[in-house]
Structure formats: C-alpha cells, structure tokens
C-alpha positions in Angstrom: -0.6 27.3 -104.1 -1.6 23.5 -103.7 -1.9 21.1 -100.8 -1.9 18.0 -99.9 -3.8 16.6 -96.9 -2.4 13.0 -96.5 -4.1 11.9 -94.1 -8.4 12.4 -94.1 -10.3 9.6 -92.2 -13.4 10.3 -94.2 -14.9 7.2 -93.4 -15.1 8.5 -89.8 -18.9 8.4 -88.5 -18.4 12.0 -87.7 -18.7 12.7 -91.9 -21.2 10.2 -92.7 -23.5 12.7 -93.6 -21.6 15.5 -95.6 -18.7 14.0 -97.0 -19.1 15.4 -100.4 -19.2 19.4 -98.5 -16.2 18.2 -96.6 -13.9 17.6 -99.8 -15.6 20.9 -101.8 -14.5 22.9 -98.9 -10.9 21.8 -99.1 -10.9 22.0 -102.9 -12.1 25.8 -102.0 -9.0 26.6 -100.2 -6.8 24.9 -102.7 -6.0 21.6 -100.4 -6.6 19.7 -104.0 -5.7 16.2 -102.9 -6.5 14.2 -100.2 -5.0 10.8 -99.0 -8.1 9.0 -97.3 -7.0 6.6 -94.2 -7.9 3.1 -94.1 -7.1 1.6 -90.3 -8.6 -1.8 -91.0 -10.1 -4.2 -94.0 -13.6 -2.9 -93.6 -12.9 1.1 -93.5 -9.7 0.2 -96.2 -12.6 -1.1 -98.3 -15.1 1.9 -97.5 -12.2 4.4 -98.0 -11.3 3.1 -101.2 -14.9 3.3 -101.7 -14.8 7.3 -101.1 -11.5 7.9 -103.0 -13.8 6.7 -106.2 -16.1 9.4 -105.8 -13.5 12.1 -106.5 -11.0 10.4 -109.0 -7.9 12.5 -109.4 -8.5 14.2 -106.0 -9.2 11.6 -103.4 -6.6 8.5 -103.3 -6.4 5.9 -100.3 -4.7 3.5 -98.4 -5.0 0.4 -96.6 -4.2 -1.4 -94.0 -4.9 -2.7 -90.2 -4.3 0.0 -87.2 -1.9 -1.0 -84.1 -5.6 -1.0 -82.6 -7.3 -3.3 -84.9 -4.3 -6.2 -85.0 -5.9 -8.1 -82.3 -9.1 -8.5 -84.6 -6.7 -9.1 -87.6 -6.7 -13.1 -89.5 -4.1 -14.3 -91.7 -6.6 -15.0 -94.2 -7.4 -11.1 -94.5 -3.7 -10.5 -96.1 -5.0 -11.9 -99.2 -8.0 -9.2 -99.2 -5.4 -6.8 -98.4 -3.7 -7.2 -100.8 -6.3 -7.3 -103.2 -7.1 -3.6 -101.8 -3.9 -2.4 -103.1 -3.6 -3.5 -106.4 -6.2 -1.1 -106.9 -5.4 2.6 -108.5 -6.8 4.5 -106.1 -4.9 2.8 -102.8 -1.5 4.3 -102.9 0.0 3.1 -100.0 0.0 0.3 -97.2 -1.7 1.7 -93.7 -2.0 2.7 -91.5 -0.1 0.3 -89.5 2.3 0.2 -87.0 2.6 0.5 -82.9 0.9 1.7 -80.1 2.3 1.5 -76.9 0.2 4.4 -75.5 -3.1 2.9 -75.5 -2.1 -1.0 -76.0 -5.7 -1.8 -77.5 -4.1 -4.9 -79.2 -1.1 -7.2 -77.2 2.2 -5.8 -78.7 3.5 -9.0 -79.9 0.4 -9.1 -82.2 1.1 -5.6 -83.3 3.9 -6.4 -84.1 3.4 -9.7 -85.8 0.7 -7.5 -87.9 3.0 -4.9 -89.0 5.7 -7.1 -90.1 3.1 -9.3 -92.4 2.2 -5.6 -93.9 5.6 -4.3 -94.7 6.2 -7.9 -96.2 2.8 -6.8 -98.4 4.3 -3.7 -99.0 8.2 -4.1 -100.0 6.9 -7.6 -102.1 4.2 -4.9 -104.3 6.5 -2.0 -104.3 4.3 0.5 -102.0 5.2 3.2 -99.6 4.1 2.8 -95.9 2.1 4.6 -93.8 2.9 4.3 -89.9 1.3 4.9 -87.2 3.7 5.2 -83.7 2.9 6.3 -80.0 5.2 5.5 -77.4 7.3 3.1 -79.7 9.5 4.5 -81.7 12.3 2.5 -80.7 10.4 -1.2 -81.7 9.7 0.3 -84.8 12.8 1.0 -85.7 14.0 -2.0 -84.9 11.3 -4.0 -87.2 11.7 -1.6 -90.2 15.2 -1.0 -90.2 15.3 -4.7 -92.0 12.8 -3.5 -94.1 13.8 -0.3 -95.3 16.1 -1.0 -98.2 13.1 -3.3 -99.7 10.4 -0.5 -99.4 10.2 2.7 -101.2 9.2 4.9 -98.5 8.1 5.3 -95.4 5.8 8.1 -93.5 5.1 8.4 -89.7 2.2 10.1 -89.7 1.1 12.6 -87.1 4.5 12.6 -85.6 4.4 13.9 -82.2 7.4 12.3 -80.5 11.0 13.5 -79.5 13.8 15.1 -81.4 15.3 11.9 -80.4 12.9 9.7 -82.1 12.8 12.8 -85.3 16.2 12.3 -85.8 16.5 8.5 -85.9 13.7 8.3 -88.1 15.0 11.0 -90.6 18.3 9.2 -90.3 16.4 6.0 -91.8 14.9 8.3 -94.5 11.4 8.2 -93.3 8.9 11.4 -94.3 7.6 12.8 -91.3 3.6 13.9 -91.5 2.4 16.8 -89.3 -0.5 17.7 -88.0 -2.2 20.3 -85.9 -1.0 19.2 -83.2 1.5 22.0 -83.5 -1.1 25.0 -83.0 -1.6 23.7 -79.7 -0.2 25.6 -77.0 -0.5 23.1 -74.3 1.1 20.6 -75.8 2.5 21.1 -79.4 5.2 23.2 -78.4 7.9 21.1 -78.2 6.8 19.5 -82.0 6.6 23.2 -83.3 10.0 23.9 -82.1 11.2 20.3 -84.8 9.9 21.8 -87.8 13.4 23.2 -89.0 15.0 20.5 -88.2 13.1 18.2 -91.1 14.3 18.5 -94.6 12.4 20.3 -97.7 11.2 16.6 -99.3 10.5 14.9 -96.0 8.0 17.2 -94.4 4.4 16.3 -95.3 1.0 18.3 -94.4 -1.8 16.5 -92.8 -5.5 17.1 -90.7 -5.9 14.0 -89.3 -9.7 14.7 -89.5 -11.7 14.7 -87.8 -9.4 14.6 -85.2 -6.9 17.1 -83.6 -8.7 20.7 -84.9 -6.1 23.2 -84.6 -7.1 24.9 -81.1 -6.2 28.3 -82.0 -8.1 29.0 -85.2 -10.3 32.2 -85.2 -12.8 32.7 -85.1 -12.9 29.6 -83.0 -15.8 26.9 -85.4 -18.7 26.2 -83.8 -18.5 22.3 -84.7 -14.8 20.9 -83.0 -14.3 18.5 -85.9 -11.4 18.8 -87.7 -11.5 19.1 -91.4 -9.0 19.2 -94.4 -10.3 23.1 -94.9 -7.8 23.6 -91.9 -4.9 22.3 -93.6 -3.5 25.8 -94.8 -4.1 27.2 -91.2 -1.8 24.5 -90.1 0.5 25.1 -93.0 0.9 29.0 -92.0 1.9 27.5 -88.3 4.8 25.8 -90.0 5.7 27.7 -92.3 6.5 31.0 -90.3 8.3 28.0 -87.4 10.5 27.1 -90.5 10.9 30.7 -91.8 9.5 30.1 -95.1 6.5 31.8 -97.2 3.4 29.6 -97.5 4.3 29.0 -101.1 7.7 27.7 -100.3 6.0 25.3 -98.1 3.6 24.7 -100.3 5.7 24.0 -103.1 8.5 21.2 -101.1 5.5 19.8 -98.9 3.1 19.3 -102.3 6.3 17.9 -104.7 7.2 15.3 -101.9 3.8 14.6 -101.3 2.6 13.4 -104.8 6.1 12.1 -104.7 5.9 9.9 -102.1 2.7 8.2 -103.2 2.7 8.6 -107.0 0.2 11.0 -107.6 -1.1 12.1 -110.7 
C-alpha cells in the first residue's frame, strides 16, 4: 500500500529542526508522497524550498491563506506566478475563505482568491482551498471558475453534508483529515465518508496540526505528523467499509491524479 499525504506544512516552526526525520518516518510507513503547503509568498517560497530536498517525494504548492490576504500586494501575483512555473509546485494554495476567524476583511479575501483562481485557470493548475464558515461565498466565486480550472480540492473539509454535497456536485475533491478520530467533534464528518466517491476522497495530516486524538499509545509530543496518515486512513476506511488497500488504492490514484504526480 501507498499514501499520499496532501497536505504537510513542513515549513511550520514546529519542524524547523527535524524535518528530514519527519519525512523518513512517513516514507517508513509507506506515506511515499507528500504535498507541502504554502499559505503565503514567503512559506510558498520556503516550501518549494523543502519539496527540493526530496525530489520525487515532496512536491508543493503555493499560494496566499484567507489569513494572509490582508498582507497580500498586487505586485506579489507576478512572484506567484513565478512560484508555479516551477516542477515541484503542483497546485495554486492554499487559498480561499475564512469566515471563522476573519484575520483578513472578507472583501479582501475574496478579491485575493479570485486574482489566484485567475492564476490558476490562465496556467492550467488544480486548486487548493481553504473554507471555514463560507462555503456558500465560495461557491459562488468558483462556480464561474470551475469549467476553466482543472480541479479543485477543499482541504481539511469539516463542514455539513449540505456544504459536502454542493461541493461534490461542482466536482470538487474533498481532503480529510484527522479530524475524524475525534470524538468530540469529528463525528458528524466521520459519518460523510460514504457519501464521497472513490476518485474524490483524498488523505491528509494537516501537520502539525490536528493529531488524531485517539491514537495509542497516546505520543508524547502533540504534533501531528504525516507518520499518522495511515491511522487516519484505517478511521476511514472501516467508516466506508473498505480494506486499507482499497482505500489506499482510489485515495493514492486520485491523488497523483489530481496534481500530476510522477
């Protein structure tokens, strides 16, 4: 079996010191790729950075977070852009709304999500979205957008069947995390995972964010890594009523899919 995590921020503080352990101990339990996060120009740049240590195994993508679009110039597009010409950056990202914790105005978010999906349908480059509390303005700014862009993942979806089904309904992939091995409040996410299709359904950690509560025995460190992912893979996979490698196989083949990888 092979997994992919897509969504790693290994440029995170909390791995500034042992990155290189970090990505040996997911190779060790077979999590073989790894899609590292970039939430604004800087950690794009840094992340793309990373992904050229491990060629082949770590990719990235870039892109300014609903919380950095306050910070976010016109004049940085053009770096942007620059970012994703490059091999190793397979998608535009992570971008998109936050309602939740409204770091940046929501017209600006906005404004800065419709500028990247213009980067992304004018190269050709799947998205990578981030929502809280907003699915209905998202899908009202990428419903224009979808025909002109390959694809489209929310990542760490943990909103309503509601919001699940309008977004599968626009042909969206749908990235899950370990959210759902929480008890006090994954539950209702868990109970989803039938409902999205073999192809959409991707695997993610998050890291090092969101550590699946109930692993035993319990780490000593409560960072989240990509060593977790098949933990959080078993979750799903016996919600969905499939083996591991039937997950494994759908969730790995839409994966490299999705964001072209070798």
């Amino acid at each position: 079996m092979s997994w992919v995590d897509i969504g790693v921020n290994l440029t995170n503080k909390q791995f500034k010191d042992d990155a290189a352990d970090v990505v040996e101990r997911a190779l060790s339990v077979d999590v073989d790729q790894l899609i590292l996060t970039g939430t604004s120009l800087l950690e794009s740049q840094q992340a793309l950075s990373l992904a050229k240590r491990w060629p082949g195994t770590c990719f990235s993508t870039a892109g300014i977070h609903p919380h950095d679009a306050k910070e976010f110039q016109p004049e940085q597009l053009t770096a942007l852009a620059q970012l994703l010409i490059q091999p190793q950056v397979v998608a535009v990202g992570e971008c998109g709304l936050d309602f939740n914790r409204d770091f940046s105005p929501r017209p600006v978010q906005c404004e800065v999500l419709e500028q990247q999906l213009s980067l992304a349908a004018e190269l050709n480059m799947p998205v990578f979205l981030h929502e809280r509390d907003a699915s209905d303005t998202l899908l009202a700014i990428l419903k224009p957008w979808r025909d002109k862009l390959p694809a489209a993942v929310v990542h760490c979806f943990t909103g309503s069947e509601i919001a699940l089904r309008q977004y599968l309904e626009l042909d969206l992939h749908i990235g899950v995390t370990g959210w759902v091995c929480d008890e006090r409040r994954g539950t209702e996410l868990l109970a989803m995972m039938p409902l999205i299709p073999a192809g959409r359904l991707m695997l993610e950690t998050d890291a090092p964010f969101l550590i699946p509560r109930d692993l035993q025995p319990k780490p000593k460190r409560r960072r989240n890594e990509p060593c977790y992912l098949p933990h959080i893979a078993a979750t799903i996979a016996a919600k969905r009523g499939e083996t591991l490698a039937q997950l494994s196989e759908h969730t790995l083949a839409a994966s490299q899919r999705f964001f072209g990888l070798m």
